[in-house]
N, C-alpha and C positions, 0 to 999 in steps of 0.2 A: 609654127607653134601659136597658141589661141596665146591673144593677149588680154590681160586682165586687168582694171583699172583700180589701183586703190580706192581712189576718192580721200585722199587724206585723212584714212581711217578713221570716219565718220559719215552716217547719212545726213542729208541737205534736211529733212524735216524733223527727226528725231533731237537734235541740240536747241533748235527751237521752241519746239511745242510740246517738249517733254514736261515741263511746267504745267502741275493738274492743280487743283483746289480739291480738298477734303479726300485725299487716300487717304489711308489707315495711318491712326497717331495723327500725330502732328506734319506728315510728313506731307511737301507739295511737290516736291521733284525730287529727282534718283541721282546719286552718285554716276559717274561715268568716265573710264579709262581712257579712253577714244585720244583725247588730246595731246595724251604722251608720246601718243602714237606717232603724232604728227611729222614733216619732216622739216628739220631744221630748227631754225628758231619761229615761231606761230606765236601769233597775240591774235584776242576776238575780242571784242565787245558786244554783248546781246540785249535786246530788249524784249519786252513780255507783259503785254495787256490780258490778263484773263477775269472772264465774266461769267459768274456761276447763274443760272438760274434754277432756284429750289424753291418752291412755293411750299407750303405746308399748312395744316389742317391739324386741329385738337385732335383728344380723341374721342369725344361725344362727336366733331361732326360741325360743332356749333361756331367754332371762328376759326378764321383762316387768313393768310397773307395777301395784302396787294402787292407785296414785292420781295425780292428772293431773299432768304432769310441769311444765305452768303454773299458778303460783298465781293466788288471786284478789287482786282489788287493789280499792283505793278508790279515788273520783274526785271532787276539789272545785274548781267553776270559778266566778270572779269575773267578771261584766263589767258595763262600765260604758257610757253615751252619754251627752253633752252637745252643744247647740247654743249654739256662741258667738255665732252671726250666724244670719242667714236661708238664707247658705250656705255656711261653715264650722261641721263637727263636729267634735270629738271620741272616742277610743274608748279604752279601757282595758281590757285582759284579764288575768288568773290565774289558773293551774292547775300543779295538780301530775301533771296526767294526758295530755296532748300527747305525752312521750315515753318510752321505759322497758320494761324485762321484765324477768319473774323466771321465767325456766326450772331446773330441780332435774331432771337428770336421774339424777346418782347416785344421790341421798336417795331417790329412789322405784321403783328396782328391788329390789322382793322378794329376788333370791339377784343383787346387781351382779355382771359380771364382773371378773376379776382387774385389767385394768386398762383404762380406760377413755377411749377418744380422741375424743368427743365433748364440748366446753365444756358448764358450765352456768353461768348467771351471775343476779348481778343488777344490772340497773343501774336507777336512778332520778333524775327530773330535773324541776326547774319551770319554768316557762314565764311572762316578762310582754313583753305587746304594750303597747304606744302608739303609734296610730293618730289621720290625720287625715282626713278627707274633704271637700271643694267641688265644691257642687254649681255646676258649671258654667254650667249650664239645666236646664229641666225636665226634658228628658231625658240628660241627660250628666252623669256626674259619675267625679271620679279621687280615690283614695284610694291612701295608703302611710304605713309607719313604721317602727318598729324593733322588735325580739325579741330578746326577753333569754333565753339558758336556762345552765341551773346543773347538772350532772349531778355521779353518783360511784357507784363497783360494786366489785362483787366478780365476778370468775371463777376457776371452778375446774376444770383440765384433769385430776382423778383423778391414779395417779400413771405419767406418763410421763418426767420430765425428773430426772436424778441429779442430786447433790450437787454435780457440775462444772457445772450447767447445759447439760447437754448430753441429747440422747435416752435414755432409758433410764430405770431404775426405781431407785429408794431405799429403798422403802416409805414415806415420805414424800409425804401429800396434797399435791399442789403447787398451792395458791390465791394468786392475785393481786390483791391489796386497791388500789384506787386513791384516793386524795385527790377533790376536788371541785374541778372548771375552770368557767369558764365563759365564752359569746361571743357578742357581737350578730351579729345580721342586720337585715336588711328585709324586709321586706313591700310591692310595690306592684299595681296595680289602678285597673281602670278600670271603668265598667257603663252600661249603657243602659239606659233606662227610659221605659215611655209608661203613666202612673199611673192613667190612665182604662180600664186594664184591668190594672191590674198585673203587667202584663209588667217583669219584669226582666233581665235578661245581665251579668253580673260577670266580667268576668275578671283571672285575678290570676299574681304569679311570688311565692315565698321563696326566698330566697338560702338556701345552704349556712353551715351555721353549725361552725368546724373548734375543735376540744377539744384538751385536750394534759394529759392525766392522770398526777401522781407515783404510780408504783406500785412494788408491793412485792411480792417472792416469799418467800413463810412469815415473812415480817415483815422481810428482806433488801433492801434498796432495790436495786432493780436499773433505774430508769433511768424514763421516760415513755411511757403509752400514747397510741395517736391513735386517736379516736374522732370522728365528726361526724355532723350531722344533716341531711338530705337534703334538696337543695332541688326545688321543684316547682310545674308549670304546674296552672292549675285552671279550669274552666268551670264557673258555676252561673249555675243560670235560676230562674224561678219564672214564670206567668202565669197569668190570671184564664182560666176556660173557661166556666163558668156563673155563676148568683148563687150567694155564699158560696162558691164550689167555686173552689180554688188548686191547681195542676198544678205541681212542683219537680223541680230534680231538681241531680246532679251530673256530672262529668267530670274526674279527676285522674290526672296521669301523674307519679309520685313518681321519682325519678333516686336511685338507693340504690348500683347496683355500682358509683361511684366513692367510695363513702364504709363504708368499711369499718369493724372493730376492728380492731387490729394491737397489741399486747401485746410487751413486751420477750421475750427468752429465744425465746417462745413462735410470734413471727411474729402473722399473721391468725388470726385465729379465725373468719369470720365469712363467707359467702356471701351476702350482700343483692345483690338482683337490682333493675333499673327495673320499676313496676310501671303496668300500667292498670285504674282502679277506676271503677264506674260507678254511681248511685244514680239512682234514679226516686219518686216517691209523690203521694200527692192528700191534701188536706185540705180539711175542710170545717166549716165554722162552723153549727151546728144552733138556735143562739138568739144572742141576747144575752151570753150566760153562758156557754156551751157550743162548744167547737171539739172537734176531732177529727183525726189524721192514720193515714193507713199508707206503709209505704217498703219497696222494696228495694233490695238491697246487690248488685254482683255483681262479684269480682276473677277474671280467670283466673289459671289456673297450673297447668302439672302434677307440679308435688311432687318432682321427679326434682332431685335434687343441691339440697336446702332448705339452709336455714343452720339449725346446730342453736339458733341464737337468735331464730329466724322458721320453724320448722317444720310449713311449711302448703303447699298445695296450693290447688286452686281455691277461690273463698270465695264463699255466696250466704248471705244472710241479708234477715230480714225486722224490720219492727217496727212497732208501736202506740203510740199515740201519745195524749193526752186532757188539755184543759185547761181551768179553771173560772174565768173571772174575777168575783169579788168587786162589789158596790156602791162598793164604796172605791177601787175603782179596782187593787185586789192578782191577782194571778193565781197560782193550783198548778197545776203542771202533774205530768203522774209517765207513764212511757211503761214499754214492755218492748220488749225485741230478744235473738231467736233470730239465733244463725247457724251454720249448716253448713258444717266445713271437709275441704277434701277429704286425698286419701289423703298421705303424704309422705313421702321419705325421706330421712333428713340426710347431707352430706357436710361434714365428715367423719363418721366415726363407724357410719355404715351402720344406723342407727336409724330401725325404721317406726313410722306413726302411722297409724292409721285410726279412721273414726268421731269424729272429732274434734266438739266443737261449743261455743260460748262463749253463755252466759246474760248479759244485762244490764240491771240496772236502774237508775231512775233518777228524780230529783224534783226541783225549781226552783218556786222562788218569785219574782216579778217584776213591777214594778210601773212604767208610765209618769207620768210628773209633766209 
């Protein structure tokens, strides 16, 4: 009989470098069952350096960036698994990288123009999951819990709004500082599984998680923003095809154009669209010691009317993936992921992007008990 390797139901690159800059919303990485999976008791620790580069251009033509109008960001995710029973788990997650941007469009045009109607902001937010799962049967099992996230930003519209708060110019930078909110949701999910080949199928929902932020204009309280976080269907799979050789992959349809930013004074700021994202890759286990993965990523879009706080266009990206487990039972893991994003142009604001593309790296340490 062909033997099939788990992999600890996950691939070696995928929990790394799944962390992107500027998908749709707010969102910068994806939910993921994978860890429940795990066997026994599992703690990781990860980290995540990613570096967007997005240069942009008016839309006359007439000034442009000497540097990428997204910064880079760091990435730190906790997660945990315990087995209470033979078929009740446990699951525990943290990170500060799930949701958030930091767009800078003024700060990085060489000659900005006089005044400027495309947002730039930043927001930042963390994330904690507790998660349950019962395994059913050998093949059936359902999982759900709850998500916690904490957000708080800054946006700033250049100066369009006068001192009446109304349209018009002051001279006066007009930035909007928010306080920190925060809101549960859930998480639930079901999956199928036949372990003599490691076939998996997960599927899952997140609720919508709705914000309500005190903000302030040039340090003026002018009232609360609404802000929220998207909720979304998800498929993922995994199965055995050869010995050592595991086939994954994903499917997620994130629902973002009913959850916008909307800022006092100011109205919306914000175009997030629903989006469909798709992943594929194979990994393979080469020793004892030695695993391996590759993926790809692929979003469409054509860039036409972007949010200036998601200003992308089609997305394909790749990644590598390598991990080394230990005598002791410890495992390093550390991946890279390329991704190329396509041409785009924001509405409002009329600001192009082309050539875009986002670097990322990444390492985790993790050990089964």
């Amino acid at each position: 009989m062909t033997h099939y390797t788990r992999f600890g139901a996950i691939s070696v690159a995928a929990m790394l470098t799944s962390t992107s800059v500027l998908a749709e919303g707010l969102e910068r990485a994806t939910f993921s069952s994978n860890y429940l999976y795990e066997e026994g008791t599992f703690v990781s620790l990860s980290f995540g350096q990613v570096e967007p580069d997005f240069s942009a251009t008016d839309g006359s033509g007439t000034f442009s960036t000497s540097e990428s109008v997204a910064e880079d960001f760091f990435v730190t995710t906790l997660r945990f698994k315990a087995d209470l029973s033979e078929k009740v788990s446990v699951g525990f997650l943290a990170t500060n990288g799930t949701n958030g941007v930091d767009i800078q469009f003024f700060d990085k045009f060489d000659t900005p123009p006089g005044v400027l109607t495309a947002p730039q902001g930043s927001v930042s937010a963390t994330e904690f999951q507790v998660l349950g799962l019962y395994q059913a049967s050998e093949n059936v099992s359902v999982f759900g819990g709850v998500k916690y996230v904490e957000a708080e930003g800054t946006i700033n519209l250049g100066d369009i709004i006068d001192g009446a708060f109304m349209p018009g110019t002051d001279g006066v930078a007009d930035q909007f500082d928010t306080e920190s909110d925060s809101g549960f949701g859930y998480i639930i999910g079901a999956a199928y599984e036949i372990p003599e080949i490691a076939l998996r199928v997960a599927l899952s929902y997140e609720s919508e998680i709705d914000l309500t932020l005190p903000t302030t204009l040039n340090g003026v309280d002018v009232g609360d923003s609404d802000a929220s976080i998207g909720d979304a269907v998800q498929l993922e799979f995994q199965t055995g095809v050869a010995e050592n050789t595991l086939v994954f992959g994903k499917i997620r349809y994130a629902m973002w154009d009913d959850n916008q930013v909307v800022i006092p004074v100011a109205g919306q700021v914000s175009t997030f669209e629903d989006s469909t994202s798709y992943s594929l890759g194979v990994a393979r286990r080469f020793s004892e010691s030695f695993a391996a993965s590759v993926s790809a990523f692929y979003e469409p879009g054509d860039g036409d009317g972007a949010s200036p706080l998601a200003p992308q266009g089609e997305t394909k990206s790749l990644s590598l993936g390598g991990r080394y487990t230990f005598q002791s039972g410890i495992s390093l893991s550390g991946g890279v992921s390329y991704s190329w994003r396509g041409d785009a142009t924001t509405d409002p604001g009329g600001y192009i992007l082309d050539d875009s593309s986002v670097t990322s790296y990444g390492i985790s340490i993790s050990k089964n008990f």
